[in-house]
Structure formats: C-alpha cells, structure tokens
PAZAPA-4460 file (N, C-alpha, C; in steps of 0.05 Angstrom, whole numbers, plus 32768, in hexadecimal, padded with zeros to 4 digits):
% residues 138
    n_x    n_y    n_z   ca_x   ca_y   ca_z    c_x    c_y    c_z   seq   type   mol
   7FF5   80A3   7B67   7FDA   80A1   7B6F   7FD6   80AE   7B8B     1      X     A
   7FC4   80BC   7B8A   7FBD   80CA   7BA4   7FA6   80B7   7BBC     2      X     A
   7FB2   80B8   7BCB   7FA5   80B1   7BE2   7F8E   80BB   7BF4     3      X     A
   7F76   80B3   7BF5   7F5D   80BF   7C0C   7F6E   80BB   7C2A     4      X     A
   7F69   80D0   7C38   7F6C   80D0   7C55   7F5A   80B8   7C5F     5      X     A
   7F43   80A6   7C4F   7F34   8097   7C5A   7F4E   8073   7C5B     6      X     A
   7F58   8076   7C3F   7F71   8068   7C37   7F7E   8061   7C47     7      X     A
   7F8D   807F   7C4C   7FA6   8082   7C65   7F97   8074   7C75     8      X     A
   7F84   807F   7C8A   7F77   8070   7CA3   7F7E   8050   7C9D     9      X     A
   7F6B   804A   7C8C   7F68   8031   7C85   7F87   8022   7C92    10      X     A
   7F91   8027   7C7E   7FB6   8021   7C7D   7FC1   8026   7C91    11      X     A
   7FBC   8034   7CA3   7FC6   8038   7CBE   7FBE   8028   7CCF    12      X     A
   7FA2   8022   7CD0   7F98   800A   7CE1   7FA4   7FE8   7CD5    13      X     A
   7FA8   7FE7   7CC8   7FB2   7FD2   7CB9   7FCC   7FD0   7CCB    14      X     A
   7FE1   7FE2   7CC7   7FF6   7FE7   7CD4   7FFE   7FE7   7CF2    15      X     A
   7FE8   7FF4   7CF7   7FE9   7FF3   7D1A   7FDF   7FD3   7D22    16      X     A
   7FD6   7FC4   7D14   7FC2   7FA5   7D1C   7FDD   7F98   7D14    17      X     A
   7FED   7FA0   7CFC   8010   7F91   7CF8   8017   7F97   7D22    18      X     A
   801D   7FAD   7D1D   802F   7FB1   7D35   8025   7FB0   7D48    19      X     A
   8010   7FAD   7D53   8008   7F9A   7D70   8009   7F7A   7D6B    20      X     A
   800B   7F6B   7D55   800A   7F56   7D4E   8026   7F50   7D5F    21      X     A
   802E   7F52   7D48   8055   7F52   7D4F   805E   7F5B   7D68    22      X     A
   8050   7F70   7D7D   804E   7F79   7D93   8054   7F5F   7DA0    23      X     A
   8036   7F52   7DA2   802B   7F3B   7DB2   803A   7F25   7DB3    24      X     A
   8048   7F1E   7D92   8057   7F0C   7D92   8074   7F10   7DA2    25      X     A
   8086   7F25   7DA5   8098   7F30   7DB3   8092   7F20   7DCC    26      X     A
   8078   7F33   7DD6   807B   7F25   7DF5   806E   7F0A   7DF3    27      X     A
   8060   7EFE   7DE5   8062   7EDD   7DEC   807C   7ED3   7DF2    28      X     A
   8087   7EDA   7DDA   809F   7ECB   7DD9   80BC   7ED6   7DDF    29      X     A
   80C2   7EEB   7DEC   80D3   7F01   7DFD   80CE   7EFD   7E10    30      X     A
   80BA   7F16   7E1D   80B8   7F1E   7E36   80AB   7F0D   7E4A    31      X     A
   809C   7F0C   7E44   8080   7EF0   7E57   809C   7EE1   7E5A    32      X     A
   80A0   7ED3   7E4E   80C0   7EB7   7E57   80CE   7EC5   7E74    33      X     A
   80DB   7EDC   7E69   80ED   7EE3   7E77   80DF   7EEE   7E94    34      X     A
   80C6   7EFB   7E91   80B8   7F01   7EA5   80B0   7EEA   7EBA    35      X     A
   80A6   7ED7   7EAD   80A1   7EBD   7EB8   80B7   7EB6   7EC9    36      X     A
   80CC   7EB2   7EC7   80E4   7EA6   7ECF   80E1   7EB9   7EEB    37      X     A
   80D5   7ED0   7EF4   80D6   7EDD   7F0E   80C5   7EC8   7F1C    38      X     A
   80AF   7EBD   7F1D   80A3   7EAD   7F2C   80B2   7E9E   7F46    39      X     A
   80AD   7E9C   7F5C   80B3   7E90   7F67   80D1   7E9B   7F76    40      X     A
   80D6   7EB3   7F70   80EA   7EC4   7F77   80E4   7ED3   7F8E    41      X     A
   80F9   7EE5   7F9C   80F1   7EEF   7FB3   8105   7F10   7FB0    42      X     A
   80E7   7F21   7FB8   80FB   7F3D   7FB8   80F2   7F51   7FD4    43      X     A
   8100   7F64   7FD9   80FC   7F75   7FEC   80FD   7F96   7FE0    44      X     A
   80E8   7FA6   7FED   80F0   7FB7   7FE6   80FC   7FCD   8004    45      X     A
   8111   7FCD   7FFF   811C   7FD7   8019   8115   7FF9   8021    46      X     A
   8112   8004   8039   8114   8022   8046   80FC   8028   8031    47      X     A
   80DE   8015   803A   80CA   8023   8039   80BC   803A   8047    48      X     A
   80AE   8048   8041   80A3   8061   8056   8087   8071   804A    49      X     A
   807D   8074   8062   806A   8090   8064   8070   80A9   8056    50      X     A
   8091   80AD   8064   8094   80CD   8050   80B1   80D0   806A    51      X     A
   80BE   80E6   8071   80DC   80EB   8074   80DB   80EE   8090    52      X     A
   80C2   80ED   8096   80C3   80EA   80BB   80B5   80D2   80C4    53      X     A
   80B2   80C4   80B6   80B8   80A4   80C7   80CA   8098   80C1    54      X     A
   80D1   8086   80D0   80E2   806C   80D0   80DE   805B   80B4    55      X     A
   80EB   8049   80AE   80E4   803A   808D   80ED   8024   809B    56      X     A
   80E1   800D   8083   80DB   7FF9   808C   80E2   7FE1   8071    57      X     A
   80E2   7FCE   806B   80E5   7FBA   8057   80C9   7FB3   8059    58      X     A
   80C4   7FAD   8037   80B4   7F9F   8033   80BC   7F88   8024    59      X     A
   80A8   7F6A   8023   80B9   7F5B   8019   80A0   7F45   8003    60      X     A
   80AC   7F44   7FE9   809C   7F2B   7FE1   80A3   7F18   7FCD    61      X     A
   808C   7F06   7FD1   8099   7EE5   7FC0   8084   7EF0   7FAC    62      X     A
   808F   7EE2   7F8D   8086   7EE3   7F70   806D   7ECC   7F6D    63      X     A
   805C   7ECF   7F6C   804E   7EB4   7F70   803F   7EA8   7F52    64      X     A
   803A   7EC6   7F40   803C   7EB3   7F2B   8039   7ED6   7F19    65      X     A
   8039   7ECB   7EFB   8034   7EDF   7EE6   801B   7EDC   7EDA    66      X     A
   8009   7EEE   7EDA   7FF4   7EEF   7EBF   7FE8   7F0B   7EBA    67      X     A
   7FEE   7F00   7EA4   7FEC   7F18   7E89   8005   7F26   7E87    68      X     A
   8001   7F3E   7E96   801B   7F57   7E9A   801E   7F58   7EB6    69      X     A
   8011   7F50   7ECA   8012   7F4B   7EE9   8018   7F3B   7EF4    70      X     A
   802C   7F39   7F08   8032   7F27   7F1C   8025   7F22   7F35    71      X     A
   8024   7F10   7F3F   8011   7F08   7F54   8026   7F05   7F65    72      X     A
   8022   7F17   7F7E   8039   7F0F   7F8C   8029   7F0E   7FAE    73      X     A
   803A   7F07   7FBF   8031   7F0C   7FE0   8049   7F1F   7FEA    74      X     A
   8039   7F27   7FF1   8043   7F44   7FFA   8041   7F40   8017    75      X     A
   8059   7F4F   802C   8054   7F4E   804E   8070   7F54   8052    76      X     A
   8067   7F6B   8068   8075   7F81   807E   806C   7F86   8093    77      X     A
   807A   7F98   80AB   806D   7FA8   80B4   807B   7FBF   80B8    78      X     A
   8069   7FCC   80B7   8070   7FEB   80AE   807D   7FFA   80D3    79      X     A
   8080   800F   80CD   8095   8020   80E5   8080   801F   80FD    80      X     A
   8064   8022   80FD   8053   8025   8111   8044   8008   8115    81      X     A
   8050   7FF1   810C   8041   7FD7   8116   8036   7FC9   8105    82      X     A
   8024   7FD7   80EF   8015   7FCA   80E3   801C   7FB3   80C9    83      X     A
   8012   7FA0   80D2   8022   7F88   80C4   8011   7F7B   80B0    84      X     A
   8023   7F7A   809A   800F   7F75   807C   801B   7F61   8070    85      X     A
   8007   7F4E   8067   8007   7F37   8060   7FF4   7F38   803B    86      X     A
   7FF8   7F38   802E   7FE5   7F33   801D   7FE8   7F26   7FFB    87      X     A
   7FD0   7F2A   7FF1   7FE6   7F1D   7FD4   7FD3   7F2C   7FBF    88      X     A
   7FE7   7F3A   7FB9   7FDA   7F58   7F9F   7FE8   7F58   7F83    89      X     A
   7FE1   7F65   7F71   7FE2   7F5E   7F56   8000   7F73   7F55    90      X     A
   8016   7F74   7F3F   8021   7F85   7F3D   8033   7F8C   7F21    91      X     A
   8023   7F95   7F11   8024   7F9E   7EF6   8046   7FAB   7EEF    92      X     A
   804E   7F95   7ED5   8066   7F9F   7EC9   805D   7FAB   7EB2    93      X     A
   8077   7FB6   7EA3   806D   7FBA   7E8C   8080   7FA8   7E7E    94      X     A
   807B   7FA0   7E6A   8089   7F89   7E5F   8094   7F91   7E40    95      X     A
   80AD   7F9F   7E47   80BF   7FAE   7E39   80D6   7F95   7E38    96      X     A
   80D2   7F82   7E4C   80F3   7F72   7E47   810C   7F77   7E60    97      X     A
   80FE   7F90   7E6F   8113   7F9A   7E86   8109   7F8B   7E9A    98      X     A
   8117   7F8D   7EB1   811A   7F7F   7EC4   8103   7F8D   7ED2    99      X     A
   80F5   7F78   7ED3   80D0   7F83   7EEA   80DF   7F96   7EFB   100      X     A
   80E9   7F90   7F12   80F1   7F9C   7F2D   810B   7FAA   7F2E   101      X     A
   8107   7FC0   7F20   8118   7FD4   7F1A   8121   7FF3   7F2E   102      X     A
   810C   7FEE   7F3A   8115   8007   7F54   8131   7FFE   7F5F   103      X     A
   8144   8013   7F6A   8154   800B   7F7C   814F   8006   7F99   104      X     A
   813D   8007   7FA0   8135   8002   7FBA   812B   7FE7   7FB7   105      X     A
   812A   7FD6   7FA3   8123   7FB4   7F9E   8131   7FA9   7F9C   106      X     A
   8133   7F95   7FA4   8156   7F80   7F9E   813E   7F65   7FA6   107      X     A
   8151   7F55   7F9D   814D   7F3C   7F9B   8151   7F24   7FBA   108      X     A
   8143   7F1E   7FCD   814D   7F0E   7FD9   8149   7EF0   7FDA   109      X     A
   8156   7EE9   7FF3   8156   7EC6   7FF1   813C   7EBD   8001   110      X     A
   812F   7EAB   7FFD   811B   7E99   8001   8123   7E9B   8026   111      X     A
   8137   7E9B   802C   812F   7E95   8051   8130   7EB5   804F   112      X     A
   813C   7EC3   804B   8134   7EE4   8054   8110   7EE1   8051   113      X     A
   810D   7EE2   803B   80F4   7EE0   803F   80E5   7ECE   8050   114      X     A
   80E9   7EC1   8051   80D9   7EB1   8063   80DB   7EB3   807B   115      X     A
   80FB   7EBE   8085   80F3   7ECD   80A3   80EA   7EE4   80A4   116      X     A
   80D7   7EF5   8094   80D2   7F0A   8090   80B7   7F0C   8094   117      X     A
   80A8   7EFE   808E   8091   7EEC   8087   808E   7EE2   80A4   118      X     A
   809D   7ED5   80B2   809E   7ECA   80CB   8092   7EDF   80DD   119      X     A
   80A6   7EF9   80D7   80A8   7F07   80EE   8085   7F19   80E3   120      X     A
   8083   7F1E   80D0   805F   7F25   80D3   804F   7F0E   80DC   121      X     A
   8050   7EFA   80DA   8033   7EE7   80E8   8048   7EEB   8107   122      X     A
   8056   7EEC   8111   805D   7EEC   812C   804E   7F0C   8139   123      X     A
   804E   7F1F   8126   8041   7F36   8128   802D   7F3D   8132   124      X     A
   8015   7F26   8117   7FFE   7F1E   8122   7FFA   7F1E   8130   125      X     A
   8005   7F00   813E   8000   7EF9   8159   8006   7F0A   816F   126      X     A
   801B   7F1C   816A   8021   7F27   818B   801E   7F4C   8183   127      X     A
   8016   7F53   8171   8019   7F6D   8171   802E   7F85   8183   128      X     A
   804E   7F72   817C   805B   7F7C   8196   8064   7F90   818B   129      X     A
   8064   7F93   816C   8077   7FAF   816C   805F   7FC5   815F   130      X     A
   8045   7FB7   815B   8031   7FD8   815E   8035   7FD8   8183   131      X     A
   802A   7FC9   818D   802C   7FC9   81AC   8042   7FDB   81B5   132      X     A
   8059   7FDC   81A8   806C   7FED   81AC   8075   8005   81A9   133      X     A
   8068   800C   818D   8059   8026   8183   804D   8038   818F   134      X     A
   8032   8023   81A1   8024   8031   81A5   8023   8044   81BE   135      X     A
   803B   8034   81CF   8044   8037   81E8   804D   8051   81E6   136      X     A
   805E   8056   81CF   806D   8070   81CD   805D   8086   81CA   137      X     A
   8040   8089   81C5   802F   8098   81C0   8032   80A6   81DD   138      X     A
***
C-alpha cells in the first residue's frame, strides 16, 4: 500500500509527540534528580577576565535552587578594577545528564571558601579599598 506524503506527515507527528514524551520522562526521572542534588552547593569559576591584558579574578557561587532547566544561583566577585558584584541570576543547563559545571575553569568549592568570598565583597561595599586602589593607579 502506498502512502500520501499527507500520511507520512501525519505519522511523523505522531512520532515526534512519542519522542518528546519519553524525552520529558527521561528528565523527570534522570536528569532533574541528579540536577537537583547541585542545590545548595558551592562553585568558583577561577582566572576570570576582560580579555589578555587585564589581571583575572575568581568568581564565585552558591546553587540556590533548580527550575525548569535553570539554576538560581548568587553570584559575587570583584573583578581586577574594583567592581564588586553581588547578585542572584538565572543560569541555564542543558539537561543531557552531564555534569552542569563543566568548564575547566569551574571546580567545586567548600561552603567557608565561599563564604569568605562573599565576606570580602560586602567588605568591598563598604570600603571601596581595592577600586580606591585602582583608581589611584590611574
């Protein structure tokens, strides 16, 4: 029996609604788990930069939660010229099953690294000693 190209379509959409089905179920029950389990974790991403003529810097953040395909994290550094960042931004995996934080410049740290890290930007805040120090060099 021969088939209409209207058929095929048909049958194809059928097929593709199978395999995002089964998709979805994967990551309910795969990836989301294993993704989840980052929460509440702490990473850095080390010898951040502008570009090959500045100084680099660490950045550093806590996991604060998962939804959907994005992590909610707080984010805070300060960068080679002072400016000290505090914030809490979204940051999209793809949810293949691999390990979210896969650059080599990311590693995993401990809860007081971070948290003296974190220290030393609200101390920032307050005293702007190392833009103050920056700026001196101007």
């Amino acid at each position: 029996m021969k088939r209409t190209l209207k058929q095929l379509r048909s049958e194809e959409l059928k097929l593709r609604k199978q395999v995002q089905a089964l998709e979805e179920k994967e990551r309910q029950e795969k990836y989301i788990p294993t993704l989840k389990k980052y929460i509440g974790r702490y990473f850095s991403y080390r010898s951040n930069s502008y570009g090959s003529d500045t100084p680099s810097w660490d950045e550093f953040y806590k996991i604060i939660d998962f939804v959907g395909n994005t992590f909610i994290v707080e984010n805070c550094s300060i960068d080679c010229y002072g400016k000290a960042i505090m914030q809490i931004e979204s940051r999209y995996t793809s949810l293949n099953g691999n390990k979210p934080f896969k650059d080599p410049k990311e590693e995993e740290i401990t809860k007081e690294e971070y948290e003296n890290a974190r220290s030393k930007v609200c101390k920032e805040f307050l005293s702007q000693s190392k833009m103050r120090e920056d700026l001196v060099k101007d």
